[in-house]
Each structure stands twice: as structure tokens, then as C-alpha cells.
C-alpha positions in Angstrom: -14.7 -22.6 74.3 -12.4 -20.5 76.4 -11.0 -17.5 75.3 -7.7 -18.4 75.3 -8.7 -20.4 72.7 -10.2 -18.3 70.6 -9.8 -14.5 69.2 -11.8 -12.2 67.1 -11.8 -8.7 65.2 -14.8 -6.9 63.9 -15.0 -5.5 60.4 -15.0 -2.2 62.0 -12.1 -2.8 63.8 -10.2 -4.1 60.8 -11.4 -1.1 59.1 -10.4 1.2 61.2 -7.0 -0.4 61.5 -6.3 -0.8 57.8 -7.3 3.2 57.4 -4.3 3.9 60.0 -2.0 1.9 58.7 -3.1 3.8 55.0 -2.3 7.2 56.8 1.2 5.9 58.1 2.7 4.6 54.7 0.9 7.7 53.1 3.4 10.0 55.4 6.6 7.6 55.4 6.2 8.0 51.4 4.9 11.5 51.0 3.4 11.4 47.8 6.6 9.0 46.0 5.7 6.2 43.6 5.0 3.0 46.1 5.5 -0.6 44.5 3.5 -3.1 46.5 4.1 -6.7 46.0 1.4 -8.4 47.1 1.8 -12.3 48.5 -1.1 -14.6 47.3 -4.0 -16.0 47.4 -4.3 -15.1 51.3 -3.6 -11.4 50.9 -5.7 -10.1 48.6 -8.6 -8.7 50.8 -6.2 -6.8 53.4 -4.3 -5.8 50.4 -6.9 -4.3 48.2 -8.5 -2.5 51.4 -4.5 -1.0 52.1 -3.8 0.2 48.7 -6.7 2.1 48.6 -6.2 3.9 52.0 -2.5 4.6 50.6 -2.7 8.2 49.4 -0.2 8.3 46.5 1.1 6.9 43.2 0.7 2.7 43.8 1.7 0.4 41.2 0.5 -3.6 42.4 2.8 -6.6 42.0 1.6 -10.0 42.7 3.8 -13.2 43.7 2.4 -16.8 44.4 4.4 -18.9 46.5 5.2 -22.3 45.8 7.1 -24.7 48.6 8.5 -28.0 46.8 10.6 -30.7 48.7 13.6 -31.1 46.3 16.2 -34.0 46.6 19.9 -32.1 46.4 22.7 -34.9 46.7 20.4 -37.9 48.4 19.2 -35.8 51.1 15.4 -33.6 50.9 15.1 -30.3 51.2 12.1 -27.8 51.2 12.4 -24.8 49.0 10.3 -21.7 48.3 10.0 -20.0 45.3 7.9 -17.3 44.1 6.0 -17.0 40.9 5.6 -13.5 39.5 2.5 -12.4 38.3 1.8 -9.6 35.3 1.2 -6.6 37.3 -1.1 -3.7 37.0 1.7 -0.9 37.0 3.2 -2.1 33.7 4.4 -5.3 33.8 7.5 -5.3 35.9 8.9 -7.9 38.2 11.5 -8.1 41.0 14.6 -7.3 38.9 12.9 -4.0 37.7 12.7 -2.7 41.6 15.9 -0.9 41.5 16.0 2.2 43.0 12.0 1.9 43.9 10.2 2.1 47.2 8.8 -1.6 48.2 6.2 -2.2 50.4 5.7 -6.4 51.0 2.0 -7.2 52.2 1.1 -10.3 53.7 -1.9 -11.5 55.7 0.0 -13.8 58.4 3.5 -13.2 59.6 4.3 -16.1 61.9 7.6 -18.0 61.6 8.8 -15.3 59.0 10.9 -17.6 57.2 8.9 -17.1 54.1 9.2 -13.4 53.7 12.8 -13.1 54.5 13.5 -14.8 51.9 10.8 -13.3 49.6 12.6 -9.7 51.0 15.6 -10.7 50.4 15.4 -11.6 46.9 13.3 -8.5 46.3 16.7 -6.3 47.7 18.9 -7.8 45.1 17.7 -5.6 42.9 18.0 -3.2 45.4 15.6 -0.6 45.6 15.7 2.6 47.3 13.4 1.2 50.1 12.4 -2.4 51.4 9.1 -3.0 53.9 6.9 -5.1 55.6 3.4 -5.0 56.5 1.0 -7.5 57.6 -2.2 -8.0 59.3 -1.4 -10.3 61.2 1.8 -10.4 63.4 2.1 -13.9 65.4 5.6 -12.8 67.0 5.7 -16.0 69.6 6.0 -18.2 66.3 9.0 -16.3 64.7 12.6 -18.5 63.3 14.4 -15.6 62.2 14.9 -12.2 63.2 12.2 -10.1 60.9 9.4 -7.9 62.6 6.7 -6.1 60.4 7.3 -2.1 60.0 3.4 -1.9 59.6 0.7 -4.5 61.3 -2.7 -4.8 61.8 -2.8 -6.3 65.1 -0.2 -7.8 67.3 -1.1 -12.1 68.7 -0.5 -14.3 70.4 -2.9 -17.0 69.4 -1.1 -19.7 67.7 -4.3 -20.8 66.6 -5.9 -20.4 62.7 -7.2 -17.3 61.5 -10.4 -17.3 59.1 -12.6 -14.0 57.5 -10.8 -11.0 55.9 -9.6 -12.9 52.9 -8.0 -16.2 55.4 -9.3 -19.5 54.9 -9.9 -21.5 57.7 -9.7 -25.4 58.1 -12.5 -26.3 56.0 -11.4 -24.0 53.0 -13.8 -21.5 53.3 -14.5 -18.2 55.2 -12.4 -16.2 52.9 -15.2 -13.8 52.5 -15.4 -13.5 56.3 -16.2 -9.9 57.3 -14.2 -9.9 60.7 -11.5 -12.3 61.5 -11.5 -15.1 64.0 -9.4 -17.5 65.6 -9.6 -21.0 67.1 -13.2 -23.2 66.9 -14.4 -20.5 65.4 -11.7 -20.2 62.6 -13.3 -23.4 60.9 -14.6 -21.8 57.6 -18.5 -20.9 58.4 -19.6 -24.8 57.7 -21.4 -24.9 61.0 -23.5 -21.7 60.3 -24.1 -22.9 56.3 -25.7 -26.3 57.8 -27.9 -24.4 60.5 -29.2 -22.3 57.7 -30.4 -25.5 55.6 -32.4 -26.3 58.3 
């Protein structure tokens, strides 16, 4: 495999890069009340390492996204909407982030189609503050004009991405320590079947 085809990060590399990113929003807050909404099920593992490198008051908000093709006058449509999930910081849900600071955290941000539109339904409510950060920036994929104020790391691999909470092909490698693009990205099937051996 060449390596244009294929990418990787190290745990300690991750780690190191989730601890600076902690240290950022820590100083662009300075000590306020932070609401992050977290985007699910790929999220949770570059999430729960951020919030706790966050030094500060954090309440956590989860949304689940759900695409649906819906038929409006003959013609089909995709739509996205987002479920809200009970949160830890007492409950709330988008219309209670007036006047809040919102930090949006997401795993992948490719096209960006999906959290402009998950940002701009969270700023109808409008809060005090509205961000972005993602592990993952794929820039060279992007529809709409929407960069991250916070990322991980910065590619151009168009390929898949599997460890560090992303599943790959297969639906596994979730619990990945490092992250990994490409051939490699397919889930950890190849390395389960050598071990049977």
C-alpha cells in the first residue's frame, strides 16, 4: 500500500493533540460555564478525552443524527435532523442555549453540510458564543463555507478513518487506540483472524 493511500496517528499523538486543544478552549473561556454538544455515536471517544482536558465548568449535551429521504410535492429530498439526548448538566436542550457559550464536537468534518446546519439551529436560540471543533478536518471535501475553530489534525486523505472512537468498513475498530486511514481503516478483522490462528 502506498502512502498516499494510507495515514496514521498514534495514541500519543492524539493525546498530546487533544491536551492542546483542552488548553486552548480552557483560555478562550477562562473559567465561564462551557455547553458541549456532543455529535453521536462517532464522537464519543475524542469527546470524552476533550472535556476532560477542558479546565472549567462543562455541562455535556448529546444529539444523534438522523438523515431520512422525505417525498415534499412528488420530488425526494434528504433531510437531517437531530435527536436530543437527556444531558448530564440538567437536562437542557437546544432552545435552553440562550445566552450560553457552545462548543460543537465532532470526530469528522468533511463536506460540513451536516454541522452547519446542526450550528445553525443551535444559534437560533442564540447563545452568547457558537464553535466548532473536530478531530478530524478533511478541508478538500468541504460544500459550504464552515472551517473548525479547534481540530485535531488537518487531511487530506479522502479515505476512511478507523480507531479513536471511528468505525471503519467492517464496523469495528471503534476501540482503536491510534487512528488510521485507507486499507488499514478496515476495522481490525484482518488482525482478529491472524490471532485465531
Amino acid at each position: 500500500m502506498s502512502r498516499a493511500n494510507a495515514a496514521s496517528y498514534s495514541a500519543v499523538r492524539i493525546a498530546s493533540r487533544v491536551k492542546t486543544l483542552g488548553r486552548a478552549i480552557s483560555q478562550a473561556y477562562r473559567g465561564r460555564r462551557l455547553d458541549v454538544v456532543v455529535t453521536m455515536d462517532r464522537s464519543f471517544v475524542f469527546a470524552a478525552d476533550l472535556v476532560r482536558a477542558i479546565d472549567g465548568p462543562v455541562a455535556v449535551h448529546f444529539v444523534r443524527e438522523d438523515v431520512r429521504d422525505v417525498e415534499t410535492d412528488g420530488r425526494m429530498r434528504r433531510e437531517v435532523f437531530f435527536g436530543n439526548r437527556q444531558t448530564t448538566g440538567g437536562g437542557e436542550g437546544p432552545s435552553e442555549f440562550k445566552g450560553r457559550d457552545i462548543l460543537l464536537v465532532d470526530a469528522v468534518l468533511d463536506s460540513g453540510v451536516t454541522q452547519e446546519f446542526l450550528l445553525r439551529r443551535i444559534g437560533e436560540s442564540k447563545p452568547r458564543s457558537l464553535r466548532l471543533a473536530v478531530l478530524l478536518d478533511k478541508a478538500a471535501k468541504r460544500r459550504v463555507a464552515l472551517e473548525p475553530d479547534y481540530f485535531g489534525f488537518q487531511t487530506a486523505s479522502n479515505s476512511m478513518w478507523c480507531g479513536y472512537g471511528l468505525a471503519g468498513s467492517n464496523g469495528l475498530g471503534r476501540n482503536g487506540k491510534s487512528l488510521v486511514s485507507g486499507e488499514k481503516a478496515g476495522g481490525g478483522s484482518k488482525r482478529a483472524k491472524k490471532r485465531k490462528r
